[in-house]
C-alpha positions in Angstrom: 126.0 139.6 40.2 129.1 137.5 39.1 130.5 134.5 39.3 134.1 133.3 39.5 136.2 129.8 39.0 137.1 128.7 42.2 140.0 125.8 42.2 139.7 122.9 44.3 136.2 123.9 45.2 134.9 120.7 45.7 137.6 120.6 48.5 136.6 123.8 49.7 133.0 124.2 49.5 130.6 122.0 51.1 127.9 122.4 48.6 130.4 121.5 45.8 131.7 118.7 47.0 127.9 117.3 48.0 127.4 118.0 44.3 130.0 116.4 42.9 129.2 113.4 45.0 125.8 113.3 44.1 127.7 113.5 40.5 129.4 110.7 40.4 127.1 108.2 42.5 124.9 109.4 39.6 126.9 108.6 36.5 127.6 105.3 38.2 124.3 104.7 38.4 123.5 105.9 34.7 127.1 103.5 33.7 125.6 100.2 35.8 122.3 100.5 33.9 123.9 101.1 30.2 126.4 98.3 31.1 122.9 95.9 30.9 122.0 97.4 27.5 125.4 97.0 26.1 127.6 93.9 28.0 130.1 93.9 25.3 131.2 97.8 26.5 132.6 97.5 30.0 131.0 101.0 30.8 130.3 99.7 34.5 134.2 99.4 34.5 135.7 102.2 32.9 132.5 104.3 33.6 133.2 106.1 30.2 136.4 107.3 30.1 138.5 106.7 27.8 140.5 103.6 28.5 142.2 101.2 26.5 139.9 98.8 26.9 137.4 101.4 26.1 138.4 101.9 22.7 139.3 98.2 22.0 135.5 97.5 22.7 134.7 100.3 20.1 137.0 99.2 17.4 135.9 96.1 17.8 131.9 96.4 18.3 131.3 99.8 17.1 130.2 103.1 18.0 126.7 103.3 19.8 124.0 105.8 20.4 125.0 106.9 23.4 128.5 107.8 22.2 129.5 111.6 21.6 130.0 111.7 17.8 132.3 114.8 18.2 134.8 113.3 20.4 138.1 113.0 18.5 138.7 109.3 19.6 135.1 108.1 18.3 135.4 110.4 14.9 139.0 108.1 14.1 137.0 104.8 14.7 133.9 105.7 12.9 136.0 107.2 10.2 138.2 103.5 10.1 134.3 102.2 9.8 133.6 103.8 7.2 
């Protein structure tokens, strides 16, 4: 039993692209919901990537919980914090 990386799969195979559907009306979901807890953030635009207007709302409110501390952007604005 093995498995391989298959480009495009989610063009390819069925099943991958159902998942990565499901995926993304997922995270939407998740983004719409956090977007209530935290207004100032914009996730129900930018859905967490890491846009410009991304990172101006963290410079300028902060890092929050749900942030990954290990991503390089957030490490430079919590090091600016500190």
């Amino acid at each position: 039993v093995g498995s391989r990386a298959l480009i495009k799969a989610d063009d390819l195979v069925p099943a991958v692209s159902g998942a990565s559907i499901a995926a993304k009306v997922a995270r939407d979901t998740y983004m719409q919901q956090i977007a209530a807890e935290y207004p100032a953030y914009g996730f129900e635009k930018h859905v967490g990537y890491g846009t410009a207007a991304h990172i101006a709302a963290l410079e300028l409110h902060g890092v929050t919980p749900l942030h990954r501390l290990t991503y390089k952007p957030i490490i430079r604005i919590m090091e600016q914090a500190a």
